[in-house]
C-alpha positions in Angstrom: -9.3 -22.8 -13.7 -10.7 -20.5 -16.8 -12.1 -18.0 -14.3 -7.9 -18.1 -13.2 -6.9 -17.7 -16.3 -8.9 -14.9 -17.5 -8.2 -13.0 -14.5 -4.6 -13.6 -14.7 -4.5 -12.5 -18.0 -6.1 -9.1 -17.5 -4.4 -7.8 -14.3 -1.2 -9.0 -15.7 -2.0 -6.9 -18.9 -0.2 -2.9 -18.4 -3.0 0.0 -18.3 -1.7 2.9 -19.9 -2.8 5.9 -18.3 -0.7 8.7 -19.3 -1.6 10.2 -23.1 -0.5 8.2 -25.9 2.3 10.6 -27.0 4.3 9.0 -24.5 4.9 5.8 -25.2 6.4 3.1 -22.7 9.7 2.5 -24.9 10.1 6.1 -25.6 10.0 6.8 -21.9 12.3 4.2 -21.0 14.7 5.3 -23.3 14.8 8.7 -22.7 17.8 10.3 -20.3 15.5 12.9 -18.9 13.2 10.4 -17.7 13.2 8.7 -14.4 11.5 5.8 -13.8 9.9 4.5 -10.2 8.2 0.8 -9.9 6.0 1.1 -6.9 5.5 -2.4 -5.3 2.7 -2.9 -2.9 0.7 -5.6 -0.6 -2.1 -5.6 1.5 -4.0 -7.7 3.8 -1.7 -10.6 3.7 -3.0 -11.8 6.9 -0.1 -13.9 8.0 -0.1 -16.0 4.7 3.4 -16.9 5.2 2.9 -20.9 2.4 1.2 -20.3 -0.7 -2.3 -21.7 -0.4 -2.8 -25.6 -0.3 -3.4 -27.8 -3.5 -6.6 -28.7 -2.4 -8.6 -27.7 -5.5 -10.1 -24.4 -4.0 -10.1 -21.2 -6.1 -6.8 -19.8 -4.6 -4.5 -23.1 -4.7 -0.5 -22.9 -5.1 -1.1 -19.1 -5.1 0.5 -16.7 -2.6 3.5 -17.0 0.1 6.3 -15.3 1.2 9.1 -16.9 -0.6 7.0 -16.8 -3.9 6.6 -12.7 -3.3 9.8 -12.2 -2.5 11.6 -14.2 -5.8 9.2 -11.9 -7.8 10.2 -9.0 -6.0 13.7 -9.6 -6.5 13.0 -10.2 -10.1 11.9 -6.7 -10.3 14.3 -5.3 -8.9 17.1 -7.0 -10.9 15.4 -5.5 -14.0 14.9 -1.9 -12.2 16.7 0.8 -10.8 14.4 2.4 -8.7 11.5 0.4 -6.6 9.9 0.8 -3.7 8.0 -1.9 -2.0 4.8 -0.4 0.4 2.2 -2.3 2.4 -1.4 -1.2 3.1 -1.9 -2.9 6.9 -3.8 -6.1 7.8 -0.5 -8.1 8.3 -1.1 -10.1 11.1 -4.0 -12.7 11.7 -5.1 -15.0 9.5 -2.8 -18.7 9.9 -1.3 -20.4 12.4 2.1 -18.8 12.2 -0.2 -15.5 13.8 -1.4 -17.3 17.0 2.1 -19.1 17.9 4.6 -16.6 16.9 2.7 -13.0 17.4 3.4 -11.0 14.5 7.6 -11.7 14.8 7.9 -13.8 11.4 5.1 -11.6 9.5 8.1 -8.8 10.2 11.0 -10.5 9.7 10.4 -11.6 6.5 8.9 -8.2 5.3 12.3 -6.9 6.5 14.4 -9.6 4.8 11.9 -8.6 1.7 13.6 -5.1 2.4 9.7 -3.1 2.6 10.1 0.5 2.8 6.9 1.8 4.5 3.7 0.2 5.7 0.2 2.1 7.6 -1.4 -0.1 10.2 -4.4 -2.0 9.6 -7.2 -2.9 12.4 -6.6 -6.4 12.4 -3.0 -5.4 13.5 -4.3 -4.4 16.5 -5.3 -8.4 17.3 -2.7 -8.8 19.9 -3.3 -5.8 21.3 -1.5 -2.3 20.9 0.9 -3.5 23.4 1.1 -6.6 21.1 2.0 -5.1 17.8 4.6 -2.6 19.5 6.7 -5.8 21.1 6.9 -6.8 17.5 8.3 -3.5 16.1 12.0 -4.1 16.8 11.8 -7.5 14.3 10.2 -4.3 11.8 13.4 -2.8 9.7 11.0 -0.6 7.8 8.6 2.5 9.1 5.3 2.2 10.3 3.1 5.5 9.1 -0.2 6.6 10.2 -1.8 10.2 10.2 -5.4 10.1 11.4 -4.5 7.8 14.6 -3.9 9.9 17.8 -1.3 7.6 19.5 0.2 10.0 22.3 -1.1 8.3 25.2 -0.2 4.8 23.8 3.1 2.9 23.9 3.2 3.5 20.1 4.3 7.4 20.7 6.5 8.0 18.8 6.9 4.9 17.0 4.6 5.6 14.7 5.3 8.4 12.5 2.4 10.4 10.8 4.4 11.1 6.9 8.0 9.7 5.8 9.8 11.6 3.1 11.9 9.7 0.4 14.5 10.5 -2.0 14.8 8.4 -4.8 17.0 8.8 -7.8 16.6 12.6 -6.9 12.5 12.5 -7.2 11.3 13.2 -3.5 8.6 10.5 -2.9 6.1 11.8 0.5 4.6 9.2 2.2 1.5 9.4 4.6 -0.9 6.9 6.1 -4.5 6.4 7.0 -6.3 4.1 9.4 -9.9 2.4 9.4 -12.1 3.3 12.8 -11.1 0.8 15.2 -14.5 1.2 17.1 -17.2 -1.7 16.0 -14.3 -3.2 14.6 -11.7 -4.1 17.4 -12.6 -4.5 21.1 -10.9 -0.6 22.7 -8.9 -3.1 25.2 -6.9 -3.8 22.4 -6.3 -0.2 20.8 -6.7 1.1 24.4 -6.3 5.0 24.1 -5.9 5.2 20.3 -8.1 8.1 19.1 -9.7 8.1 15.6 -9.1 11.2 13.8 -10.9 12.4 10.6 -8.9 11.1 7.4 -10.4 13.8 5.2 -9.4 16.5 7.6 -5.9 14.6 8.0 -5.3 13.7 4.1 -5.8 17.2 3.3 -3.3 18.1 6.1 -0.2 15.5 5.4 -1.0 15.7 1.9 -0.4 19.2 1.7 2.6 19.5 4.2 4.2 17.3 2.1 3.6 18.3 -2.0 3.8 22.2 -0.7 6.0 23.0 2.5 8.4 19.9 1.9 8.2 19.9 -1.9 7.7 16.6 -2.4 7.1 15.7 -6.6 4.7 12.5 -5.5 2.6 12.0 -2.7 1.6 8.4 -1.6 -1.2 7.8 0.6 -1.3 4.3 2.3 -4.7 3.4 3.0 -6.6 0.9 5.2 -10.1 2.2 4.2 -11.2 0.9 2.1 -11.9 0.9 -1.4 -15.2 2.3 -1.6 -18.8 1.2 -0.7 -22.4 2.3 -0.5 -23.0 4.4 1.3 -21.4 7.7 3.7 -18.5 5.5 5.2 -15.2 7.0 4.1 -13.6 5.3 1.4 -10.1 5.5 -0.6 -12.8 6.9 -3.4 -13.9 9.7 -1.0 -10.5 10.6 0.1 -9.6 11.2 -3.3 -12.6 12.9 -4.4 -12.4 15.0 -1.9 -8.7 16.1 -1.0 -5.8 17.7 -2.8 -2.2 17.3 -3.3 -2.4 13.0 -3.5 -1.4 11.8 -6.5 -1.8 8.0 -5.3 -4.2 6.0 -3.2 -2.8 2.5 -2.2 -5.1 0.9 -0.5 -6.6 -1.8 1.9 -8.7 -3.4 3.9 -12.0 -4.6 1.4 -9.9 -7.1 0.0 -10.4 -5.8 -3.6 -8.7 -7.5 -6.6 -8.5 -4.3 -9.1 -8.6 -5.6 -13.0 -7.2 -2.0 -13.2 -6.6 1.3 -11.2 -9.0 3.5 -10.9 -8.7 7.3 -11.6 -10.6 9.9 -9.9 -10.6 13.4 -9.6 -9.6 15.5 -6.4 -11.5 19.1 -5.1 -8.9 20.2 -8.1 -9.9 18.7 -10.9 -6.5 16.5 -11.0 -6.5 12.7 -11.3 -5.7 10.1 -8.4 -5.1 6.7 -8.9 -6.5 4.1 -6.9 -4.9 0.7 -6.4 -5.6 -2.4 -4.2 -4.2 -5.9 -4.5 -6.8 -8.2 -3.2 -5.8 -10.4 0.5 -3.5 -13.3 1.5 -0.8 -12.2 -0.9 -2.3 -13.5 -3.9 -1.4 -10.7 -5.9 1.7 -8.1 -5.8 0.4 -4.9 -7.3 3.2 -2.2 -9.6 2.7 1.0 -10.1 5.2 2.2 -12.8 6.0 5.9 -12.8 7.8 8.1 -15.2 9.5 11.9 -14.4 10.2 14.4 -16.4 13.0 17.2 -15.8 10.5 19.3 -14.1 9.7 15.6 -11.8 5.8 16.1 -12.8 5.0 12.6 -11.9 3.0 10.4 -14.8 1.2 6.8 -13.5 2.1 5.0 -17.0 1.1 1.5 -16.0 -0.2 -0.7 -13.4 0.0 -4.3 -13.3 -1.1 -6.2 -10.7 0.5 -10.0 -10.8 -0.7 -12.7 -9.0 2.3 -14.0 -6.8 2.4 -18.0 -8.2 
């Protein structure tokens, strides 16, 4: 319980990121500015209760209903939000193995999600699987570095989404994990892995230059980092341009804060993750100015209890 509460209290503390000459109550009170709250999950892995009250590390946390009254606070107290998820939303409970993936979707719709990228273990009832779930799905589905022509997901999947929110255009794009060594192929069948370097740098720049985007979103299921060569969120961002925020997935990591790195440019990226099982619901607060140059103010990450 003190290990709880020391945690709680730090990830529910704001990291300012931007310069100090612009303060949070002089940003929310100025015309010129516009505000976003990014909301994000990842790897809920079917978590649809809160965790038992058995004791463990994790009890009463977590669950759908809990998420979505805190979502709902937030967006009574903001104008502009956008809820994302970073993949790994089926398997994990129960509710996975009898219902398929159908009430994982229908209560991120009823939650009103506005983008999620696929994660490996959504591949666990198959490709064919996960499409036969789609129509229960009232949000997109986004991934760029998975080669899905020959699959039934053509076309279902799109590689970038483009948003408009309170006039700030908002580009969206999505990477994938290698399948191989992780999922058996006669589940992804004829899914081909593409670099996400290679396709980062692509979407990334399709989107902030030929569509003019002011903020561009990656949705990861990479990773955060590790040791090692295997492609991380920390070596996309390291090594890319045009991203100015890595959500991500897939390692399960419970951030204390963002982390900032810097792209082939020399300009920051902030990196976010929100732990598994819906435990925590991660906010990305960000202001623009009249020229809509984006500034990552604050990130809280809230555990969802």
């Amino acid at each position: 319980m003190l290990r709880r509460s020391f945690l709680k209290y730090s990830l529910n503390g704001s990291i300012l990121i931007a310069s100090s000459q612009f303060p949070l109550r002089a940003l929310a009170n100025d015309p010129a500015i516009t505000k976003i709250s990014i909301l994000h999950t990842n790897d809920v892995h079917s978590r649809i209760d809160p965790f038992p009250m058995d004791g463990s590390r994790n009890e009463g946390l977590g669950g759908a209903a809990k998420r979505m009254a805190m979502i709902e606070q937030i967006r009574a107290k903001e104008k502009n939000v956008l809820l994302l998820d970073c993949g790994d939303i089926f398997q994990g409970t129960p509710y996975f193995n009898f219902f398929g993936g159908e009430l994982e979707f229908k209560l991120m719709s009823k939650m009103q999600y506005d983008a999620a990228t696929i994660g490996n273990h959504d591949f666990d009832a198959g490709i064919d699987g996960l499409d036969r779930q789609l129509k229960h799905a009232n949000f997109s589905f986004i991934n760029s570095n998975y080669d899905l022509r020959n699959t039934v997901l053509n076309g279902k999947v799109k590689p970038y989404k483009v948003m408009e929110v309170d006039g700030i255009k908002i580009g969206l794009f999505g990477l994938g994990i290698e399948l191989k060594g992780l999922v058996p192929p006669t589940l992804y069948k004829e899914t081909v892995y593409l670099d996400p370097i290679a396709k980062a740098n692509e979407y990334a720049t399709l989107l902030k230059k030929d569509l003019k985007c002011d903020y561009v979103i990656c949705l990861s299921h990479l990773g955060y980092k590790y040791n090692g060569e295997k492609i991380s969120d920390v070596t996309v961002a390291q090594n890319t341009k045009n991203i100015d925020l890595i959500l991500g997935g897939h390692t399960h990591t419970f951030m204390r804060v963002a982390d900032k790195r810097r792209n082939i440019e020399g300009q920051q990226v902030i990196i976010n993750q929100a732990g598994w099982a819906g435990i925590m619901l991660g906010q990305i607060d960000v202001y623009f100015e009249k020229n809509k140059k984006g500034r990552c103010v604050s990130c809280t990450n809230k555990y969802v209890s």
